[in-house]
C-alpha positions in Angstrom: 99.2 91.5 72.3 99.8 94.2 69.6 97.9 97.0 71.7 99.9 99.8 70.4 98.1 99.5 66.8 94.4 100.4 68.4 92.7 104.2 68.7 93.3 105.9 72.2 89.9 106.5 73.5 89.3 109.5 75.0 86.9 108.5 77.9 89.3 107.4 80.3 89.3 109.5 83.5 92.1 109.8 86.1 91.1 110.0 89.4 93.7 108.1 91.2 95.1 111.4 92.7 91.6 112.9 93.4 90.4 111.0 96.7 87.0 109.9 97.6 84.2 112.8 98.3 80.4 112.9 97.4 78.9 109.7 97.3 75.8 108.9 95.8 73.1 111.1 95.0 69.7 110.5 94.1 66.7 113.4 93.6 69.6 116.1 93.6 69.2 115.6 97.5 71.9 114.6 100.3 74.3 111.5 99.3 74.5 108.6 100.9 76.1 108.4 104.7 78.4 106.0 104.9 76.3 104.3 107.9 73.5 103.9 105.1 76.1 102.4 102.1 77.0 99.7 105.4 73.6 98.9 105.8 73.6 98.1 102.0 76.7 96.2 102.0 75.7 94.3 105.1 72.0 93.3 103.2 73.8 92.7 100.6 76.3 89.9 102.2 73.2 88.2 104.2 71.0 87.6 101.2 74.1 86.6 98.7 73.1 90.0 96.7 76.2 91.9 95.0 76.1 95.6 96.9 77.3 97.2 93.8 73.6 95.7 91.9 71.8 97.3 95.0 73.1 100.6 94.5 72.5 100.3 90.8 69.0 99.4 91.5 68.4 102.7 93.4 70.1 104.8 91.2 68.3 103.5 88.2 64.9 103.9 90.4 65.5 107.4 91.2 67.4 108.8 89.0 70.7 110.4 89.6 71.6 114.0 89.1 75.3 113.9 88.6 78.2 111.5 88.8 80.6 111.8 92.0 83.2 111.6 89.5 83.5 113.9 86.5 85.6 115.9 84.5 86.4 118.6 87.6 87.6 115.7 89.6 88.7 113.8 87.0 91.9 114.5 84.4 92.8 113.2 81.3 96.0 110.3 82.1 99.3 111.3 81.0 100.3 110.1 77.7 103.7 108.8 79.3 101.8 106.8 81.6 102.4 103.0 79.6 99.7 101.3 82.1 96.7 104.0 81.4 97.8 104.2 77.4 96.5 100.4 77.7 93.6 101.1 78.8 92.6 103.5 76.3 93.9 101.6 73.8 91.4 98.9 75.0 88.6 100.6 75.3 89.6 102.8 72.3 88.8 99.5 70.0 85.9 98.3 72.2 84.5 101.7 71.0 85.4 101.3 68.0 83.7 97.6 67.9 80.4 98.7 69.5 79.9 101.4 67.7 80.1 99.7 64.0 78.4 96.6 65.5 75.3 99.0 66.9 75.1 100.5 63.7 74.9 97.5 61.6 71.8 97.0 64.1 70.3 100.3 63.4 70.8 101.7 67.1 73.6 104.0 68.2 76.2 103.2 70.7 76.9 105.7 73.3 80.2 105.6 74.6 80.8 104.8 78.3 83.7 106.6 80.4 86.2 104.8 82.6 87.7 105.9 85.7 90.8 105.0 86.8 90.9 105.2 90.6 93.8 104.2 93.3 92.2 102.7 97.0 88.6 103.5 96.7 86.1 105.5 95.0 82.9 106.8 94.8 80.1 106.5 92.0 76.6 106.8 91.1 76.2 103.4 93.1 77.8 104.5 95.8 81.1 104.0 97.5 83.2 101.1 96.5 87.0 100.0 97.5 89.8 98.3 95.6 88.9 95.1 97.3 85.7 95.5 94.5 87.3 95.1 91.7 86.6 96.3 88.6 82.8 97.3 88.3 80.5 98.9 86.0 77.6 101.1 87.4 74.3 101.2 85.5 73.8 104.4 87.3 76.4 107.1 85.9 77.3 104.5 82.9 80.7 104.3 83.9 83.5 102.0 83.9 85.6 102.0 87.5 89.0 100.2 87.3 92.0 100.1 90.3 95.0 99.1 87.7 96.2 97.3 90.9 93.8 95.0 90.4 95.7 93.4 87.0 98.9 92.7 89.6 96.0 91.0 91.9 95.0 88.7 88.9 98.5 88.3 88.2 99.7 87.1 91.9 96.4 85.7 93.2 95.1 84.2 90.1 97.7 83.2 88.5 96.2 85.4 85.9 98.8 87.5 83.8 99.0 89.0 80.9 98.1 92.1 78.2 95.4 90.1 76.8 93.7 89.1 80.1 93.7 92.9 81.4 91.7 93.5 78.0 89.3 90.9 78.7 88.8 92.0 82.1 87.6 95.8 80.1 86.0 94.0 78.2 83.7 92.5 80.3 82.9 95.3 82.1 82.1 97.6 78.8 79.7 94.1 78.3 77.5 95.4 81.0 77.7 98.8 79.6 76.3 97.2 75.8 73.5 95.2 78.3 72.3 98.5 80.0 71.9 100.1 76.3 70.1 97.1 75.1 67.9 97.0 78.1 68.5 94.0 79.5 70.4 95.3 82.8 66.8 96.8 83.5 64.7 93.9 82.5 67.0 92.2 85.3 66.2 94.7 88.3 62.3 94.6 87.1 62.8 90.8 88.2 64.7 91.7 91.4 61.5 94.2 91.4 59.4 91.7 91.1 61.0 89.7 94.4 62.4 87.0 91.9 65.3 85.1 93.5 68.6 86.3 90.8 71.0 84.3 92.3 72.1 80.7 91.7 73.1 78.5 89.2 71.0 79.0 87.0 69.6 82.5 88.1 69.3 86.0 86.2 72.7 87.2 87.5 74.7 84.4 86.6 73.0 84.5 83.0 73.6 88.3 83.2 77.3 88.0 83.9 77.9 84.8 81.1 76.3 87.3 78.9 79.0 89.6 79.9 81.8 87.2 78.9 80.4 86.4 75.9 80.2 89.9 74.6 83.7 90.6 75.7 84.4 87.6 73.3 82.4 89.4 70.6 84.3 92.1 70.8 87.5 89.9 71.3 86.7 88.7 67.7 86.2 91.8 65.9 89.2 93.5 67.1 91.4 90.5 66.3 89.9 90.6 62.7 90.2 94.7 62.6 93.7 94.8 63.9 95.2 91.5 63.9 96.9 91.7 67.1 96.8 88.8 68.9 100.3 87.0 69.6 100.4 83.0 70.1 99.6 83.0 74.2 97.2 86.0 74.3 94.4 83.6 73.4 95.0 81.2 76.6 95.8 84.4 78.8 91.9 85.7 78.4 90.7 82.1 78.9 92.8 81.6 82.3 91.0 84.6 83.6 87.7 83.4 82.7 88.5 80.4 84.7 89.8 82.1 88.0 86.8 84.2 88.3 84.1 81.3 88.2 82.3 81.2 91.2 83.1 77.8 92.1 86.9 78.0 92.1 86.9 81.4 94.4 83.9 80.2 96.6 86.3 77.1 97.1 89.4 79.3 97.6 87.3 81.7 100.2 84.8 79.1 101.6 86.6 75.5 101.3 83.2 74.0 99.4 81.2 75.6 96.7 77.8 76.5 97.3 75.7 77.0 93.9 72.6 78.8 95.5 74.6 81.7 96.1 76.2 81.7 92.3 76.3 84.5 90.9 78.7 84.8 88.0 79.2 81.3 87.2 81.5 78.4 87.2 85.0 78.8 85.7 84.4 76.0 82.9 80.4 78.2 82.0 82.9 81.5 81.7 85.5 80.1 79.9 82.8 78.8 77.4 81.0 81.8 77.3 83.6 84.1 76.4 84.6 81.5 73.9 81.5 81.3 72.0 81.7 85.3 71.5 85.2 85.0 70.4 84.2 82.1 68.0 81.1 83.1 66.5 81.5 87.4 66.5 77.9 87.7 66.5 75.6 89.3 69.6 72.6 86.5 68.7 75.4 83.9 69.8 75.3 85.1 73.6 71.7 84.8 74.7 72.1 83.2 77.7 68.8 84.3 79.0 67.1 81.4 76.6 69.7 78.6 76.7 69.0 75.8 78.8 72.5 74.6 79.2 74.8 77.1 80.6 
């Protein structure tokens, strides 16, 4: 992957040296205790609900007055730094992609910022370690990425590879376009609502294919703009896709997959997803919300 051709975006934040501090805040009053973000993370793990979507919830119901992680505690990366230049360069273009694509549309794309953290960190939806992963939060509309987490993929998932970090960006700036179109909220009215998300065939799963498949929009627009796709980066995105399906980890974690609990997808629904984006290049192409067939 020719990365070196796209725009540096400025919204990428270094935090990696600042530690944790703050926590959620909601009202402008006190932040979270960490006994409270347990209670969360414990509800979250006996009702098969992602923590990170609980927090998000909250924020987006209450409203939050400032992100735990800003420009004071955050610094622009160092331009020698090869690992955090990628990352700008990624999200540079997915910028750059968003932006004309929103405009075509007659709507204007607001940029989201990333955060590069090392260990653990803590957002608008509250505190969140490296064992995460990478994570969007609806509620400070910002991008949180450990860059250990690519050597994870890399060892654990058999997963390496230029084009398979920029797919894992990607997705996350996906949630970011779904918060802006207003479909992360029409989600949480469901949740709201006491609808049952997960599942094979629940909200979140169709939420996070939707994900995938806008990462393969965007995949298809950059490769047109910039032509920088070597033979290989193609299949690197794709083997991602297909060690994060719910199936293969549940079977790696659990020893039997149980689809009631899905809540991403299988690997082949991810791999096809992100495909279909990368194929067609058009947002219409990734409504996963009306297909039947997943």
């Amino acid at each position: 992957m020719l990365w070196k051709k796209a725009r540096r975006s400025d919204n990428v934040l270094d935090a990696r040296d600042s530690g944790g501090g703050g926590g959620m805040r909601i009202g402008g009053g006190k932040g979270l205790s960490l006994g409270a973000v347990a209670i969360i993370v414990v509800i979250g793990l006996l009702t098969d609900q992602d923590p990170l979507q609980i927090f998000g919830q909250l924020a987006d119901q209450a409203g939050v007055s400032t992100s735990s992680v800003s420009p004071q505690t955050g610094r622009p990366p160092a331009t020698n730094d090869e690992q955090s230049e990628f990352v700008r360069a990624v999200l540079g273009d997915t910028e750059d992609t968003w932006r004309a694509i929103f405009q075509q549309a007659g709507k204007h794309y607001q940029d989201p910022t990333l955060v590069l953290f090392r260990g653990g960190v803590n957002s608008a939806c509250g505190f969140a370690s490296s064992a995460t992963g990478p994570f969007y939060c609806p509620g400070d509309r910002q991008l949180y990425l450990d860059l250990e987490f690519f050597r994870e993929m890399a060892q654990r998932f058999a997963a390496a590879g230029d084009f398979a970090q920029a797919y894992v960006i990607a997705h996350e700036v996906g949630h970011h376009v779904q918060t802006l179109l207003g479909v992360s909220a029409q989600v949480n009215a469901a949740r709201q609502r006491g609808e049952k998300l997960e599942g094979e065939n629940g909200l979140l799963v169709r939420q996070e294919l939707q994900a995938d498949c806008l990462a393969g929009v965007w995949a298809h627009h950059a490769q047109q703009r910039l032509d920088w796709l070597e033979p290989g980066d193609l299949e690197e995105a794709l083997r991602a896709a297909n060690a994060i399906g719910d199936d293969r980890l549940q079977t790696q974690a659990r020893g039997q997959v149980v689809p009631d609990s899905f809540t991403h997808g299988t690997s082949a629904q991810r791999v096809r997803w992100f495909s279909t984006g990368f194929e067609k290049g058009q947002v219409n192409s990734c409504n996963t919300f009306k297909t039947a067939r997943l």
